[in-house]
C-alpha positions in Angstrom: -41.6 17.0 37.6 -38.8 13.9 37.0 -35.8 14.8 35.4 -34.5 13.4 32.3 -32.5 9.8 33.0 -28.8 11.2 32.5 -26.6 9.1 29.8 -24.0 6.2 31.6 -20.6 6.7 32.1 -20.1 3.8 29.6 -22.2 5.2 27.1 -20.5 8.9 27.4 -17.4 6.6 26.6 -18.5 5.1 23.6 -19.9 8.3 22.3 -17.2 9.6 22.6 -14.9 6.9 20.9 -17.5 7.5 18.2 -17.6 11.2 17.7 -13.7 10.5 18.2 -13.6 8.2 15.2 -15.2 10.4 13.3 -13.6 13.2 13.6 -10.4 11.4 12.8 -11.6 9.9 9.5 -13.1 13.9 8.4 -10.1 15.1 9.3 -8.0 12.4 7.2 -10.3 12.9 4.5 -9.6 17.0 4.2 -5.6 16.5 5.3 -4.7 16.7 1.8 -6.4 20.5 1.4 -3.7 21.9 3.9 -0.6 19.7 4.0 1.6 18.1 1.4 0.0 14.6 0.4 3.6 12.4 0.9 4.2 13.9 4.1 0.8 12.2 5.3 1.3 8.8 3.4 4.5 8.8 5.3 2.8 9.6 8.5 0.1 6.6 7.4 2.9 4.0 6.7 4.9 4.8 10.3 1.9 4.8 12.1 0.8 1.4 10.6 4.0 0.2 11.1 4.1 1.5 15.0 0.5 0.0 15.3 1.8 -3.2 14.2 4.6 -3.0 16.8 2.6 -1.7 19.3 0.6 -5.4 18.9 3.9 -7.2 19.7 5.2 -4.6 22.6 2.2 -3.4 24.1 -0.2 -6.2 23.9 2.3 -9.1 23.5 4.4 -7.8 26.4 7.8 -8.5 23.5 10.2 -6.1 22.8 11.7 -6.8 19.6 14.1 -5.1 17.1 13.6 -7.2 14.3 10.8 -5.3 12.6 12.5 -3.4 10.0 13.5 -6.5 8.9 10.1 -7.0 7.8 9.3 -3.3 6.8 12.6 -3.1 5.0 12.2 -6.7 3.0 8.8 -6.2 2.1 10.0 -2.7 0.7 13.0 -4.5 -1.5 10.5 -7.4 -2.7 7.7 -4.9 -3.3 10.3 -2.8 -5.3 11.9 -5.5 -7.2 8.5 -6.7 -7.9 7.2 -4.0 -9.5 10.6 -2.4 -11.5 11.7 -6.0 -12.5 8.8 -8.0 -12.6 6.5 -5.6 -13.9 3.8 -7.0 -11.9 0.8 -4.5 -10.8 0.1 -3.0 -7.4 -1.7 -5.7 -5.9 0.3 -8.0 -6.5 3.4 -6.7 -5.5 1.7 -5.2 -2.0 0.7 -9.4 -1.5 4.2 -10.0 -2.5 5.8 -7.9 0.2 3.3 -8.9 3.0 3.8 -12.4 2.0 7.6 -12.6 2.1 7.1 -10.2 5.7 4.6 -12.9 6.8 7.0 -15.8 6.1 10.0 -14.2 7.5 8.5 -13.1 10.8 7.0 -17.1 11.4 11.1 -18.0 10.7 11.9 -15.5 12.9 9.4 -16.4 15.8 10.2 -19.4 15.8 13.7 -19.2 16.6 12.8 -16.0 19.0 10.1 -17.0 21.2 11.7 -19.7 22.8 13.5 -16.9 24.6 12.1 -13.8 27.1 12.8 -10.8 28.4 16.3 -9.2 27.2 17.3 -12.6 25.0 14.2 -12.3 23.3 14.7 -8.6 22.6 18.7 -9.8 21.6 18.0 -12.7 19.6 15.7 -10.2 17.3 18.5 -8.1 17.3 20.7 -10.3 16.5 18.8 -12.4 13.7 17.6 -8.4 12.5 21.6 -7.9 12.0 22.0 -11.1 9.8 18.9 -10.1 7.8 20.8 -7.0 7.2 24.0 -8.2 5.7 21.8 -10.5 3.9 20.3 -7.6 2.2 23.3 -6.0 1.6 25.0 -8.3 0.0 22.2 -9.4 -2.5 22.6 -8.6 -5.7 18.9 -7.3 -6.3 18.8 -4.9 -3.6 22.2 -2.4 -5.6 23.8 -2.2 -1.9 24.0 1.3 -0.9 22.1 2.7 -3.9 19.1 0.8 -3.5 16.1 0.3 -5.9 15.7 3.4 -7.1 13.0 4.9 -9.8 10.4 2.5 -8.6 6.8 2.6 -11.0 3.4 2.8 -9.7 1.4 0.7 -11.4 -2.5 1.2 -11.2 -4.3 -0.9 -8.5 -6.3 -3.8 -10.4 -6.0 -1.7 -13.5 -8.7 0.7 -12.0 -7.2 2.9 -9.8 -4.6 5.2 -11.0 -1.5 5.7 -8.4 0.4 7.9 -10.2 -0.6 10.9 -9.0 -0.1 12.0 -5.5 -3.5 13.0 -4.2 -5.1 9.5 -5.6 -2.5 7.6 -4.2 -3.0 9.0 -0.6 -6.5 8.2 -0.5 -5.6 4.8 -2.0 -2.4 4.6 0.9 -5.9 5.8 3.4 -8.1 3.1 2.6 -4.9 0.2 3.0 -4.1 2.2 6.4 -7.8 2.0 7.9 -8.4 -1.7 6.7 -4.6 -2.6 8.3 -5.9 -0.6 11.0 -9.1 -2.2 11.2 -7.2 -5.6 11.2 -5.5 -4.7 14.6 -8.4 -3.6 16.3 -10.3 -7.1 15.6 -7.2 -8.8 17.0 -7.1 -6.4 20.2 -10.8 -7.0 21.0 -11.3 -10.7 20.3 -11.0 -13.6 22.5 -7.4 -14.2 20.8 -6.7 -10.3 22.2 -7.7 -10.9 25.7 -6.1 -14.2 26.3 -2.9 -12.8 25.0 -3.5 -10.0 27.7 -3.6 -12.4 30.3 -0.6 -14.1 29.2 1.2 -10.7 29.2 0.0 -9.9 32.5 1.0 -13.6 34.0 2.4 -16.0 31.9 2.6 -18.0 34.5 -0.6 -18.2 35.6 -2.1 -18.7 31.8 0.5 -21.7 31.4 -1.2 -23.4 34.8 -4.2 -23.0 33.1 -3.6 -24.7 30.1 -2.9 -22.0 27.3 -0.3 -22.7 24.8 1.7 -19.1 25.3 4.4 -19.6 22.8 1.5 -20.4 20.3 -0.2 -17.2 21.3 2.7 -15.1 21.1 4.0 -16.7 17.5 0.6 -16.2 16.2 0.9 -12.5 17.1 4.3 -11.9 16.3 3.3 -13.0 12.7 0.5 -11.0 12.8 2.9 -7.9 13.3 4.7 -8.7 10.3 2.7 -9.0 8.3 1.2 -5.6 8.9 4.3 -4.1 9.2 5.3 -5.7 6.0 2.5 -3.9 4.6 3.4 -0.6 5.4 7.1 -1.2 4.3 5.2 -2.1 0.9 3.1 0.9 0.9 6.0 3.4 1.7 7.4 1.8 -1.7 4.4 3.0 -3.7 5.2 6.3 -1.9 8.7 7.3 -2.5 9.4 4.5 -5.3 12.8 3.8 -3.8 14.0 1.0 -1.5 17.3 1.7 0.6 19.4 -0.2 3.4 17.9 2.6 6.1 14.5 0.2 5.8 16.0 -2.9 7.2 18.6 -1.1 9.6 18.1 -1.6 13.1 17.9 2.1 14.3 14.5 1.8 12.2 13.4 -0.8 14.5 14.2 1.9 17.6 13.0 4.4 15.9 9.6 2.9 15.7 9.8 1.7 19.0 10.8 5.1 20.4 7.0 6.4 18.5 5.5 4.1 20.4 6.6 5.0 23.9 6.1 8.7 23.0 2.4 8.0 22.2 1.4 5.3 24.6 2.2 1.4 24.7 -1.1 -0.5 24.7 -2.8 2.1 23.0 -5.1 1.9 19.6 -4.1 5.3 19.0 -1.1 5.9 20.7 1.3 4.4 18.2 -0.7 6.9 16.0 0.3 10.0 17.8 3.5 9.3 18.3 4.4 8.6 14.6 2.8 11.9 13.9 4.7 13.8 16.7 8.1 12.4 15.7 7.8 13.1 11.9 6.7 16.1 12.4 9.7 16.9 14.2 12.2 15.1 11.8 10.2 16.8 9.1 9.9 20.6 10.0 12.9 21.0 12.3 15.3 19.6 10.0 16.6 22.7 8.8 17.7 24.3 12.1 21.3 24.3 13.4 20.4 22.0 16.3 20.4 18.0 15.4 16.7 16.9 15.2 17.7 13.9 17.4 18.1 16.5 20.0 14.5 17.5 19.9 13.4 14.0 19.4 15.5 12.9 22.3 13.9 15.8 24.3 11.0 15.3 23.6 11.4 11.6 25.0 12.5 12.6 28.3 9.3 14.9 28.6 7.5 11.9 28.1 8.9 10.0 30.8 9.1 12.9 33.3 5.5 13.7 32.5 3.6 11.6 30.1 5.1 8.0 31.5 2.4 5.9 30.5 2.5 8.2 27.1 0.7 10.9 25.2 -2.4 8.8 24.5 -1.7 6.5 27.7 -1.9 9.5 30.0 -5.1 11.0 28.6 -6.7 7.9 28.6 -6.2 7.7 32.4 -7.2 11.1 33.2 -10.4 10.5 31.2 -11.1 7.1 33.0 -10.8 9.0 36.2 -13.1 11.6 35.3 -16.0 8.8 33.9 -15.3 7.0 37.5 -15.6 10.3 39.7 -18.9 11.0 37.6 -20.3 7.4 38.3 -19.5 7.5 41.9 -21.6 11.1 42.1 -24.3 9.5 40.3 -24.4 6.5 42.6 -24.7 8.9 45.6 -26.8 11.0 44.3 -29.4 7.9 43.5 
């Protein structure tokens, strides 16, 4: 009697990836039944935002501060749009991605012509100017920020004033920014900037405009991450100087290290791990930069290609050892 044909190492992958998705989406779905609704749209607006750096650092082999420049500016646009201006959601979400997508081609410009370290300074250093900039406008109040920001409805149709509607609104904008990245990652645009992380080199001898590639994606990134600076907006209705200080550009760098560079979801899992952290060990005696810090150097001892990174390898070991068998076997 023949056996049953067993299923393909590749396939046990993508089912899994599927029966993965979905059980991410159910649980995001049912999140609101057991935690507090603005504790997840924060944790949806950091991890679009660490996505959307993750496209730069871990796909675009960059490392740049400047991004709170774009997640903080989108958030004082956004909020001036919508206190001052009185203009609806959508419009003042395009606003804030618009003046994020703008900013970042300035910005690219200027910082791609450099690599390595000066790349990583000159976004520093053009982050620090953006800064000041900020600070000393008169729209953004200075220290007090734009406080007692409304939440207009979405198109007229979709209320945002209340908490649990909004977080399924802040859902939908996070999978759609989400799906965004995953079309750039796994297109022809995603695999030639691969290559040029891997060997720039090499993809200059043969004939690919790198600076192009890497301006196109560093745009790409700001945008998204001006999108979640909009969003966070909607969420707390308040735009500070924290948004568009550097330390935020760290900070979000730090989440995606803990989770796993080069990772769909590992920017993801990071966000999640760190907020939880700042969020529910705030009140003890110890500094939560202490745990956060901690919890970094377990990462490096342990999980060095990250959370996400290191499970990924384990699992592509076991789908290898299994195909191996199977080839014996046959």
């Amino acid at each position: 009697m023949m056996s049953a044909p067993q299923p393909s190492p590749l396939s046990q992958k993508k089912s899994f990836q599927l029966a993965l998705l979905a059980g991410c989406l159910a649980l995001l779905a049912v999140a609101p039944l057991f935690l507090y609704p603005v504790f997840l749209m924060k944790l949806l607006c950091f991890g679009l935002f660490a996505s959307a750096v993750n496209l730069v650092l871990g796909y675009g082999g960059m490392v740049a501060f400047g991004h709170a420049t774009f997640f903080g500016g989108a958030a004082y646009v956004t909020a001036h749009a919508l206190k001052v201006w009185n203009f609806d959601a959508a419009s003042g979400l395009l606003i804030g991605v618009a003046f994020a997508t703008v900013t970042g081609f300035l910005m690219g410009i200027i910082a791609i012509r450099r690599q390595g370290f000066y790349f990583a300074m000159t976004t520093l250093a053009l982050s620090q100017m953006a800064y000041f900039a900020f600070f000393q406008a008169p729209f953004t109040y200075a220290e007090d920020g734009i406080q007692r920001v409304p939440r207009p409805d979405f198109l007229g149709i979709v209320p945002l004033s209340d908490n649990l509607s909004l977080y399924y609104f802040v859902l939908v904008v996070f999978l759609l920014g989400m799906g965004a990245i995953w079309r750039v990652i796994h297109s022809p645009f995603g695999a030639s900037l691969t290559a040029i992380r891997e060997n720039e080199a090499r993809a200059l001898s043969l004939g690919y405009r790198t600076n192009r590639y890497k301006l196109t994606v560093f745009v790409i990134s700001a945008a998204l991450t001006g999108l979640a600076g909009s969003l966070k907006v909607l969420v707390f209705q308040i735009a500070t100087l924290t948004d568009v200080a550097w330390q935020m550009s760290g900070e979000v760098i730090l989440m995606t290290l803990l989770g796993g560079v080069g990772t769909f979801l590992g920017p993801m899992i990071g966000a999640a791990l760190v907020l939880t952290i700042q969020n529910y060990l705030a009140s003890t005696a110890i500094p939560v930069t202490i745990f956060i810090g901690v919890a970094f150097i377990l990462c490096v001892m342990v999980f060095r290609r990250g959370i996400v990174g290191e499970i990924d390898g384990l699992m592509r070991r076991e789908w290898s050892i299994g195909s191996s068998r199977k080839k014996v076997e046959a």
